[in-house]
Each structure stands twice: as structure tokens, then as C-alpha cells.
C-alpha positions in Angstrom: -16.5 17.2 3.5 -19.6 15.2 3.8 -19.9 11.7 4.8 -21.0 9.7 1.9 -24.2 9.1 1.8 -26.2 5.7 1.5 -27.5 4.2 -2.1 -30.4 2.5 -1.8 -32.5 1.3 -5.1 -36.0 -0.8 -5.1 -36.1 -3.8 -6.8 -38.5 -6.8 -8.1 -41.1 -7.5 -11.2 -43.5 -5.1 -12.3 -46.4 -4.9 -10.3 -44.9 -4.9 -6.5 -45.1 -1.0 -6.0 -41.6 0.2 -6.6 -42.8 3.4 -7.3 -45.0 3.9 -4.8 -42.3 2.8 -2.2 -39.6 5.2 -3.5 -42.0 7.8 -3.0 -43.4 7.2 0.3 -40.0 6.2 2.1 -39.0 9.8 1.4 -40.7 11.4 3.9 -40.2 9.5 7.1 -36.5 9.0 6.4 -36.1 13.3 5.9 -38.1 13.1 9.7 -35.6 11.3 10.6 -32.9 14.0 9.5 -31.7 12.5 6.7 -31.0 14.7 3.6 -33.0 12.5 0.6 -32.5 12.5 -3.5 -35.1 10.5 -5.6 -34.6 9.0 -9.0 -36.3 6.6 -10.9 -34.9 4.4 -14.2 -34.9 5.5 -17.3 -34.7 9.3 -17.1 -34.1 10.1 -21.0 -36.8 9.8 -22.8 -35.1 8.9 -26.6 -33.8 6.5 -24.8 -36.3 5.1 -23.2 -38.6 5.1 -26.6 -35.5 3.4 -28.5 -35.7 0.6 -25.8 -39.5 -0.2 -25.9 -39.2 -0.2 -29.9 -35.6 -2.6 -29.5 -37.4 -4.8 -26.2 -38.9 -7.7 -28.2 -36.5 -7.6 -31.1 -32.9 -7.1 -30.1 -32.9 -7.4 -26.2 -29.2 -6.7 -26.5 -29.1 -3.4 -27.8 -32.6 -2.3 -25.7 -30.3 -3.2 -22.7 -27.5 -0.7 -24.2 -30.2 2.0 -24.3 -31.1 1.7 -20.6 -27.2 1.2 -19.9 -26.3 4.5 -21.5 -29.2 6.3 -19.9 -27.9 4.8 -16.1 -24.5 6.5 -17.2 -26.2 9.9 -18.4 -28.1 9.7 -14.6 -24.7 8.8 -13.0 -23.3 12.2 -12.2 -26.5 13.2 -10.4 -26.3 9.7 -8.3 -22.7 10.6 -7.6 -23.0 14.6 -6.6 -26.0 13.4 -4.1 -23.8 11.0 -2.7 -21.2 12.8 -2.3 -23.0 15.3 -0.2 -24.4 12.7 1.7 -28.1 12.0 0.9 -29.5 9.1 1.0 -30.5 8.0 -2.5 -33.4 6.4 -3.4 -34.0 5.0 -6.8 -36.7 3.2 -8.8 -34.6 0.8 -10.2 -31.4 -0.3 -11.7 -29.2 -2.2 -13.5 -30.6 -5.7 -11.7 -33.7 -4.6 -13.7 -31.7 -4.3 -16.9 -29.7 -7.8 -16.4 -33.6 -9.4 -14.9 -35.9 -7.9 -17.3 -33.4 -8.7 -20.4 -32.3 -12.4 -19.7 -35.4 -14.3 -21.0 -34.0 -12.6 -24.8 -30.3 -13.6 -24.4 -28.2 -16.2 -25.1 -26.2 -17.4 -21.9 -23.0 -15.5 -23.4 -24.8 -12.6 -24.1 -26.0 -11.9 -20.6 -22.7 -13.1 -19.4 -21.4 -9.7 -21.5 -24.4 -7.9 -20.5 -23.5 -8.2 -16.9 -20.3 -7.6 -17.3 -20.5 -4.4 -18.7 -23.2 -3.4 -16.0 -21.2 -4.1 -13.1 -18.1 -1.7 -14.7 -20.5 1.0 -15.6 -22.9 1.3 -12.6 -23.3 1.9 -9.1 -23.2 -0.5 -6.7 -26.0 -0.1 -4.3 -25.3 -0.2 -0.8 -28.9 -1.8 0.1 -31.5 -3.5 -2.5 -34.8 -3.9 -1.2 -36.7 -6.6 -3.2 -40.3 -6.0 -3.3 -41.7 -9.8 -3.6 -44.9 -11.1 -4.8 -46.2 -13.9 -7.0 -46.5 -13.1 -10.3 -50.3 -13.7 -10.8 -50.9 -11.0 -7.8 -48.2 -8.6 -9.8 -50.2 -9.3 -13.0 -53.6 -8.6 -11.5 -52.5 -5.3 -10.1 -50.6 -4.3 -13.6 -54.2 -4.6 -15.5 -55.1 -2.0 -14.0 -52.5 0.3 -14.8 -51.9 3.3 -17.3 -48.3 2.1 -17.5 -48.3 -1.3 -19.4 -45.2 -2.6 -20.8 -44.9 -5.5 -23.4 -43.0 -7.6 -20.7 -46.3 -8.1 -18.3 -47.1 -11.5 -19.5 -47.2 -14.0 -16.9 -44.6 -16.6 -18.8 -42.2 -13.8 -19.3 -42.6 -12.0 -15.6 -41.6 -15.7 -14.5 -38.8 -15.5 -16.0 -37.9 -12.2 -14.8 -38.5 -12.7 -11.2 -36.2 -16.5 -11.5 -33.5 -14.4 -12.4 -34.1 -11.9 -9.7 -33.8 -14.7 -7.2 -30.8 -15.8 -8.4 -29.2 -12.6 -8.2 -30.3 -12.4 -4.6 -27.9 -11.5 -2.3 -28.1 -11.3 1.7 -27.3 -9.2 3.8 -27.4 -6.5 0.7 -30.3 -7.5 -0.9 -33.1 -7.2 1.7 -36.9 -9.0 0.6 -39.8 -6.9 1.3 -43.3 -8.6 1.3 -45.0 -6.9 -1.2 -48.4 -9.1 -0.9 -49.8 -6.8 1.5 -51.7 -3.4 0.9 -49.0 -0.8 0.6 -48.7 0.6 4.5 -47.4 -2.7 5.2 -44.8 -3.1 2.3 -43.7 0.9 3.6 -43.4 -0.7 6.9 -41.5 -3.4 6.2 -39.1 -1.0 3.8 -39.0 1.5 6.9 -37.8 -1.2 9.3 -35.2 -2.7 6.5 -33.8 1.1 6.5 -33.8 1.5 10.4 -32.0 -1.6 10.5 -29.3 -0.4 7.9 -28.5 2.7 10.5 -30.7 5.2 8.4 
């Protein structure tokens, strides 16, 4: 029986380079030896087209989307685990509670968080990529993947609630200013420190 392996997901606002990071750490982590799985938030894409139209409207039920895709993804999160890769994922429920809380009422994302933290994964590290929101903004123009929350009023909002779901020593903050071979750096360093 394997060891279990090590969940690690890539947080913070659009615009930081989460992708990028979950697809660069790959590499120097398998060097290292470790066996790696990859997966980015959301996978199914009714879903994800029934949470862009609901996003604006009904943050409640756009939330629900992305919850039930996290649960369709879960098996695959659990089987790599369970064989003992290390997991690396674009994403996660703290995006779904973050990216949802400027739409709710207080009691609402009281329930919303509830039901994330009995459904998902706890990750075992959260590396929070971290950068003002007019550099996130800047670098989002530019991008073929726009998303109706990439305002600056509502990205501010986001990236409050972020910090105040920061946790130490789990949740680790990555500089994400720099050009990308330093945020990779900093990540790689984060995960050397962890024991990967």
C-alpha cells in the first residue's frame, strides 16, 4: 500500500498565474521523484456553462454548479492520492467560497461554506499566489479567458475574502508580482520546504 500522497491546490484572484504555476511545478517535482497528477477547477463543461450563465444572477446556485463538479472530480483526486502522487490542482473550493461571497448574504455563505468543507478535500498545502489587484487586472486584459468577475471593485472583494481565509502554516503566500520564474521559485521552495 502506497503512502498517501500530498494535496496541494493553487490559490488567489484571477490574474496571479495559477495556471501557469500548476503546470510548471510539474516538472521539477517528477525530477525530484515524485509521482505528479494535475487538475484544474471546473472539469465538466455543462457545468461550468450553467455557472457562467447563474454567476451574476443567483451566486448561490452558480456555487452548487462548481460544488457538484468538485464532487464529480473527487474520485480521481482520491485514486491519485491514494497511490501517492502528489496532486496539483488549479483551484478549489476557497475559490468557490472567495469568488462567490461579494453575491451572498452573510447566512448564505455561512451555508455555502458549510457544505464545501463536508463535500471537499482538504488540501494539505495552499499556495496563495498574491498580487494587487490593478497588476492582476492589467495582466487579465490581455487574456483569451475573461470572466465577468475581472472588475477591479469585485476582484477586491474576492482577494479580502481570500485573506481572511488565510491560514498559516497551510496556507503558504507566493509573491506573484514578479515575472513567472520567480513566482515558480518561490512555489518550488514552498514545496521543498513541505518535504516534497
Amino acid at each position: 500500500m502506497s503512502e498517501r500522497g500530498t494535496y496541494v491546490v493553487i490559490e488567489g484572484i484571477d490574474g496571479t498565474g495559477k495556471t501557469e504555476l500548476a503546470g510548471r511545478v510539474v516538472s521539477p517535482l517528477i525530477k525530484r521523484g515524485h509521482s505528479v497528477s494535475s487538475f484544474r477547477e471546473p472539469t465538466d463543461r455543462f457545468l461550468q456553462a450553467q455557472y457562467a450563465r447563474l454567476a451574476r444572477s443567483d451566486s448561490f446556485s452558480a456555487a452548487l454548479c462548481l460544488t457538484v463538479d468538485r464532487n464529480l472530480l473527487r474520485p480521481e483526486i482520491d485514486r491519485a492520492l491514494e497511490q501517492g502522487d502528489v496532486v496539483i490542482q488549479d483551484r478549489s473550493f476557497y475559490s468557490t467560497l472567495a469568488y462567490q461571497y461579494p453575491g451572498l448574504e452573510a447566512g448564505a455563505w455561512r451555508e455555502l461554506e458549510r457544505i464545501e468543507h463536508a463535500l471537499a478535500i482538504e488540501p494539505d498545502l495552499v499556495l496563495y499566489l498574491d498580487a494587487p489587484i490593478d497588476l492582476a487586472i492589467q495582466r487579465v486584459q490581455n487574456s483569451t479567458e475573461r470572466t465577468a468577475f475581472e472588475d477591479e471593485p469585485y476582484l477586491a472583494k474576492v482577494r479580502a475574502k481570500f485573506e481572511q481565509m488565510f491560514q498559516p502554516p497551510k496556507w503558504i503566500r507566493i509573491n506573484a508580482t514578479g515575472n513567472p520564474d520567480r513566482t515558480l521559485e518561490q512555489a518550488m521552495n514552498a514545496l521543498l520546504a513541505a518535504g516534497l
